[in-house]
DOLUMBA-968579 format. One record per residue: x, y, z of N, C-alpha, C in turn; residue in one letter. Coordinates in steps of 0.02 Angstrom, whole numbers, plus 50000, padded with zeros to 5 digits. Example, Ala and Ser with C-alpha at 12.3 -4.5 7.8 and 13.67 -1.06 7.14 Angstrom:
! DOLUMBA-968579
506604971650390506154977550390506604983550390A
506424988850354506844994750357506455000250394S
***
This chain:
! DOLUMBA-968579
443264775651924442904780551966442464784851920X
441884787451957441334790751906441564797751926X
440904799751883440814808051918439864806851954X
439804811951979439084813151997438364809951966X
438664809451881438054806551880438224796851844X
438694797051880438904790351867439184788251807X
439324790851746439824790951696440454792751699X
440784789651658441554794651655441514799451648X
442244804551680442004809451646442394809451610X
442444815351552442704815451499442974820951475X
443264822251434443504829351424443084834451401X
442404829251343441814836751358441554836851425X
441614834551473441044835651510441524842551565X
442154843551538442784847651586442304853051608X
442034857451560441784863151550441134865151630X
440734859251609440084861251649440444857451741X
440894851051736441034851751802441544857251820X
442034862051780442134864951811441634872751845X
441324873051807440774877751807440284875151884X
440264870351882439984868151960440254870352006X
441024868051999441654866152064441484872752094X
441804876352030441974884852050441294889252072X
440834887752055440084889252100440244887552156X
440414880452180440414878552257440834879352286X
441634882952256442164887252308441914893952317X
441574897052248441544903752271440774905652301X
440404902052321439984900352352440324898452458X
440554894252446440944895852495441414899752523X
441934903452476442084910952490441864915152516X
441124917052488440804920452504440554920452556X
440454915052599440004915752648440254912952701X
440874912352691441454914152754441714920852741X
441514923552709441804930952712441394936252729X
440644931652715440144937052741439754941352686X
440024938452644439734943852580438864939752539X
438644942952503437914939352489438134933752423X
437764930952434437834925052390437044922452358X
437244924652267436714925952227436624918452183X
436234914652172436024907752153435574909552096X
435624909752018435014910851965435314900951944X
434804899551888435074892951846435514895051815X
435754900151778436284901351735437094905251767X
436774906751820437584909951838437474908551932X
437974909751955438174910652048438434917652036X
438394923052086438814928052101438854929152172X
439384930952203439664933952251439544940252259X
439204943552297439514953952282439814953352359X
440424956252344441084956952398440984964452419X
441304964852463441464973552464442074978052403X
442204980952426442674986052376443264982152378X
443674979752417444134976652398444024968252364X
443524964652383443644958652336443144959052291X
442604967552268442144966752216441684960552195X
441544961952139440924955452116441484950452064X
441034945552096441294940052045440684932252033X
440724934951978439944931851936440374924951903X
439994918951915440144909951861439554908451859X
439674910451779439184907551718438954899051744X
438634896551732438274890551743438024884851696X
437914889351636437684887851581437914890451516X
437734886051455437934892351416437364896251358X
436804896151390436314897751373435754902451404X
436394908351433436084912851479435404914851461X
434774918251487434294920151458434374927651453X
433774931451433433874939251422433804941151493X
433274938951542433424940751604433894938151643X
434264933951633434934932351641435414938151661X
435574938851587436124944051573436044950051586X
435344950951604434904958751607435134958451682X
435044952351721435334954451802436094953551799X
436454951751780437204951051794437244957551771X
437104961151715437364968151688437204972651748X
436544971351776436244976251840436694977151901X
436974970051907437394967651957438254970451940X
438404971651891439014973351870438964980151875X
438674984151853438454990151851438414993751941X
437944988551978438034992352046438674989452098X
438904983452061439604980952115440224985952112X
440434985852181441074989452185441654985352151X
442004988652140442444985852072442894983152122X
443424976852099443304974552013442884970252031X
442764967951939442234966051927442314959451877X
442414951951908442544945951868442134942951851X
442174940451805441594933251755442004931251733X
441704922551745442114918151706441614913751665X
441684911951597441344907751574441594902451555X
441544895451573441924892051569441664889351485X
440904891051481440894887651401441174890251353X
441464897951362441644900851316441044902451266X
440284903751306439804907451264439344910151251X
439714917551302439254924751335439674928751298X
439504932851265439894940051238439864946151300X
440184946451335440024951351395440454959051385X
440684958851318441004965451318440744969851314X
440014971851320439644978451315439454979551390X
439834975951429440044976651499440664981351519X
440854982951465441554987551477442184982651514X
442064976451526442664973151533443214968451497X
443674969151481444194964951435444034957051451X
444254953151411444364947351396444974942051384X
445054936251422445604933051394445504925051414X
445804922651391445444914051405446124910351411X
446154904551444446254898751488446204891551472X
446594886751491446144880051460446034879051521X
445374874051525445024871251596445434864451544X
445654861851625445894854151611445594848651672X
445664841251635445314838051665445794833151703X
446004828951757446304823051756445844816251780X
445874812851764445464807551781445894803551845X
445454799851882445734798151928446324791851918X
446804791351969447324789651958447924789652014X
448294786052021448784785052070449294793352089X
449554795152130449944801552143450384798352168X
451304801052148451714800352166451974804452228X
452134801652266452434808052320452774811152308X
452624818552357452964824852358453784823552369X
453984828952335454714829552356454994832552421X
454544837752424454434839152498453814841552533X
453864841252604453314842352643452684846352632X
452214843352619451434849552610451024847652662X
451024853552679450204850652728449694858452715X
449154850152751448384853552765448484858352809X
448184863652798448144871152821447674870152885X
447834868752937447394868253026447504877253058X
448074879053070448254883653081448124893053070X
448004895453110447834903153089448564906253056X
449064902653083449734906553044449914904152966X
449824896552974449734893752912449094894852848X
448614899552889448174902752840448404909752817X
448634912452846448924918052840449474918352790X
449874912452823450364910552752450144909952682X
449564905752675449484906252624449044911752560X
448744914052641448534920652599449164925452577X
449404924452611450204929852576450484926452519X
450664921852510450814917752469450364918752403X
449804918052404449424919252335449234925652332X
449174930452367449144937352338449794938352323X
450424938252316451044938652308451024937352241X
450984929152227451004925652186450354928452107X
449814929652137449574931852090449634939152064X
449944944852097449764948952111449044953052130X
448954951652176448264953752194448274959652243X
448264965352210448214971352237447794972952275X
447344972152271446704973652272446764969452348X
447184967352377447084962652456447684968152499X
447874975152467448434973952478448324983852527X
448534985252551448744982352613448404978252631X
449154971352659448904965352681448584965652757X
447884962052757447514959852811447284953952828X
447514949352894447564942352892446924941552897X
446694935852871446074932652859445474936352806X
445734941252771445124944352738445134938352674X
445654939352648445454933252587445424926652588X
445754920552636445504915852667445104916052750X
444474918652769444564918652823444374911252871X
444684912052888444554904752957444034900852950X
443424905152928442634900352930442674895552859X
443334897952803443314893552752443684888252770X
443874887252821444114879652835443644873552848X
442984877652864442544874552915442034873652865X
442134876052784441734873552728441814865852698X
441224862752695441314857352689441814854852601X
441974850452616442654849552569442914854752521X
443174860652583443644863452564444334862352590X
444924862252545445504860152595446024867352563X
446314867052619446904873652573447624867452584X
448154869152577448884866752591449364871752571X
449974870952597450414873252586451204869952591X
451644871552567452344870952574452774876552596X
453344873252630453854879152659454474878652637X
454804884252614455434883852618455814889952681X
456334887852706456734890952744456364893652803X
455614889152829455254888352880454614894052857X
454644896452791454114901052802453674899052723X
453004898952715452594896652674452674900752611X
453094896052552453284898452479452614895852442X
452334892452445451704888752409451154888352462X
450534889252390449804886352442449504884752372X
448784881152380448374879452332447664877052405X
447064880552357446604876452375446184872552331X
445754867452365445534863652332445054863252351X
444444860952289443574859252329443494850752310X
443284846352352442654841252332442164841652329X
441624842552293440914842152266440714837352225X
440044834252245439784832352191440324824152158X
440464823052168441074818052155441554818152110X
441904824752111442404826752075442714832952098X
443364835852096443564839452141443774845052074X
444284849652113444474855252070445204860752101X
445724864052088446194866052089445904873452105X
446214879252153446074885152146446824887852165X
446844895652152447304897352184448064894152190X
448354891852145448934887552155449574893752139X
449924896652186450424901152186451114900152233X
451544901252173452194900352223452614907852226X
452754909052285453054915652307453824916552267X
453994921852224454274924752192455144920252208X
455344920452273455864917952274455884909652275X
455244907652287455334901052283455214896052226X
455164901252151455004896052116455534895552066X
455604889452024455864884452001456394880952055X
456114879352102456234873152140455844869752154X
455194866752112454804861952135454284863652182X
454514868752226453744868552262453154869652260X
453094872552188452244871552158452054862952128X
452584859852100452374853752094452174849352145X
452564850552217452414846252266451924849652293X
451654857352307450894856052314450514853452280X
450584853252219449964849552174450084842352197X
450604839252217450704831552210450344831452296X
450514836552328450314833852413449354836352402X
449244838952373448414839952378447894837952319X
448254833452278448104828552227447974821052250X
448444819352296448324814752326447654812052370X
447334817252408447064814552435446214814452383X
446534818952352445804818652273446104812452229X
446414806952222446504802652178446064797952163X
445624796752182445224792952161444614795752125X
444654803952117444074806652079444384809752028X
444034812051962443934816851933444164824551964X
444804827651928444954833851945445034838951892X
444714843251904444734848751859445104851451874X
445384859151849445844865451849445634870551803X
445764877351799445814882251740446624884151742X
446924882951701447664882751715447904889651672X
448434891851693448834899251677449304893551607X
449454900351555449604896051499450474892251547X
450964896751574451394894951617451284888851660X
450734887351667450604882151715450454873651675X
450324874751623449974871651586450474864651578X
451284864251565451624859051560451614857151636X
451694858351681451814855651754451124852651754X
450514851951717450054850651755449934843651714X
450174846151629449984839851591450434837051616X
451164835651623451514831251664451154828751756X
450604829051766450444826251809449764824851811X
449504823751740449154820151688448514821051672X
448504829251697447904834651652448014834351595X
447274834151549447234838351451446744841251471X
447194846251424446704851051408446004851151373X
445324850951382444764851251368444734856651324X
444434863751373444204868551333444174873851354X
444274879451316444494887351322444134890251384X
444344892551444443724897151463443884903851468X
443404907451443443384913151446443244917651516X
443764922351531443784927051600443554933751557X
443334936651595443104944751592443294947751668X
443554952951629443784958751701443614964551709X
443314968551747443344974751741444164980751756X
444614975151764445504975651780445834975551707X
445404973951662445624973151589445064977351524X
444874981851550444394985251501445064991251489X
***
């Protein structure tokens, strides 16, 4: 199986498709949520309101001076917080006043998936969206969603984005896991993969990855993986490529 432009892909190439993917989720985020959605060659940004702030992906790694001259403009008037991610690892953005910390983007090439251990499904449902929005603000701690409001951070119209899929798993009938996922371009990508506080080390983050891996097996899949996450994922036959660098205005 290729990628987009008909080569393998490869572990250099991790960097710039994930830098796509994540343009075309948070591109779709955005505009099921209603918020503006900003397109230069070198970066995508989102500006959210006060609770989900700006969140700027680098594109390139060869921003220009008017580049960086609008993302700084844009950082400067967004309601906080305030994220960038560079997946090349090569924008210096700390005279942005925001901290820094980096990630490996990993790649898997396409390949057979073993079945789940237990049940995941595709997210159809307004309760099962809801679930999983609780589930990953939980999971990540995401304050900033919190008091919780159903549908502000997945809302309903992101179902109806083209290859976006969310899923989830349950334990004891109520949703411990979610992950979403994008297809673009002919290679897909991992977001959001969180398991709720009481439900983990029992597997149910692996069987979401195994139930929403599956139906991406025949492409190219990226991830930016948490260093914690990083053995569950090479055991299901991600490597690690290359560093990416996050900036926060949550970490200055």
């Amino acid at each position: 199986m290729t990628n987009s432009t008909d080569t393998p892909a490869r572990l250099a190439d991790a960097p710039r498709l994930q830098a796509r993917n994540s343009a075309a989720f948070w591109a779709a985020t955005g505009r099921s949520r209603g918020h503006e959605v900003i397109r230069r060659r070198g970066f995508l940004a989102v500006a959210g309101d006060e609770r989900a702030g700006l969140r700027v992906l680098i594109q390139e790694p060869d921003l220009t001076a008017d580049e960086l001259a609008e993302m700084a403009g844009l950082a400067r008037e967004a309601a906080e917080p305030v994220d960038m991610e560079d997946p090349f690892s090569a924008t210096e953005l700390g005279h942005l006043g925001m901290g820094s910390w980096q990630m490996p983007i990993m790649l898997r090439p396409p390949g057979g998936v073993e079945p789940a251990a237990v049940p995941v499904q595709r997210v159809r449902s307004e309760s099962d969206l809801h679930g999983a929005e609780r589930a990953v603000i939980e999971s990540f701690g995401l304050h900033r969603f919190e008091p919780y409001r159903p549908g502000e951070m997945f809302p309903a119209a992101l179902l109806d984005e083209p290859g976006v899929e969310l899923f989830v798993a349950r334990v004891d009938g109520e949703v411990a896991c979610a992950c979403v996922t994008v297809a673009a371009n002919g290679f897909g990508s991992h977001y959001w993969v969180g398991t709720t506080e009481a439900a983990r080390s029992r597997g149910i983050g692996r069987a979401v990855m195994l139930g929403s891996l599956a139906p991406l097996a025949q492409i190219p899949v990226t991830l930016t993986a948490s260093k914690l996450g990083v053995p569950l994922y090479e055991k299901l036959g991600f490597a690690s490529a290359a560093p990416s660098t996050w900036w926060s205005s949550s970490r200055a």
